[in-house]
N, C-alpha and C positions, 0 to 999 in steps of 0.2 A: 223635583223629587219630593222637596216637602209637602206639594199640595197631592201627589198621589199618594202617599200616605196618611195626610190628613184623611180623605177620601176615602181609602180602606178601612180607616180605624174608626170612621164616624159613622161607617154604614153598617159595620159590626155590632156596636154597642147600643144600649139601649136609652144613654142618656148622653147623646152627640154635642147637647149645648157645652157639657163638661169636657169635654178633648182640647185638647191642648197639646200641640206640637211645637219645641220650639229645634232653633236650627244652629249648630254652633258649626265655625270652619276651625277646626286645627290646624295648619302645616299642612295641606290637602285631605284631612281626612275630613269626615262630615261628620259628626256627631247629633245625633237626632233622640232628643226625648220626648216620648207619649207620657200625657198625662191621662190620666182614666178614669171615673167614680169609681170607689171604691169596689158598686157593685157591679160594675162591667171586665173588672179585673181575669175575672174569669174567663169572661170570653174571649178575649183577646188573647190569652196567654196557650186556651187550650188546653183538652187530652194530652199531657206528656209534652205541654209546649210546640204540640203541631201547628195552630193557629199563627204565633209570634213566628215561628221557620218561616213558614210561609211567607209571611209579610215580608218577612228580611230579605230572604230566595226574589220576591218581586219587584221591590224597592233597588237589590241591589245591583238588577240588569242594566237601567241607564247611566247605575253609577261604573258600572265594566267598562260601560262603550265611553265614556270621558274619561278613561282611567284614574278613579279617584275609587279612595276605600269608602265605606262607611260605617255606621255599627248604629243601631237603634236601640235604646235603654227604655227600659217602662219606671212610671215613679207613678204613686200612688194618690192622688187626693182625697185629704182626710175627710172624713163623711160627718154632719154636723149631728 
């Protein structure tokens, strides 16, 4: 799962070398943070946060079929 999301969000953005996914296991849950330039923030997030549903809606079909949760968070990196 990690690496199809890597893959969504590096093919999205405009500065790919900056993406950063990491992957944490809670108790069965998945916790997944993107990291993003500051100026790809945008696109990822989208009109009204259509983009980020998206990702989550596609991300979290293999995590249905192993029955496990997950939740994906965005964080920022700071632009120099």
């Amino acid at each position: 799962m990690k690496d199809a999301l890597t893959y969504i969000v590096t093919s999205i953005v405009d500065n790919p070398k900056e993406v950063e996914v990491t992957e944490e296991d809670n108790e069965g849950v998945l916790n997944f943070t993107v990291k993003v330039a500051k100026d790809d923030m945008g696109k990822i997030i989208g009109k009204n946060g259509k983009v980020i549903k998206a990702i989550r809606n596609v991300v979290k079909i293999p995590a249905i079929k192993q029955g496990r949760k997950i939740y994906i968070s965005l964080a920022e990196t700071p632009q120099e």
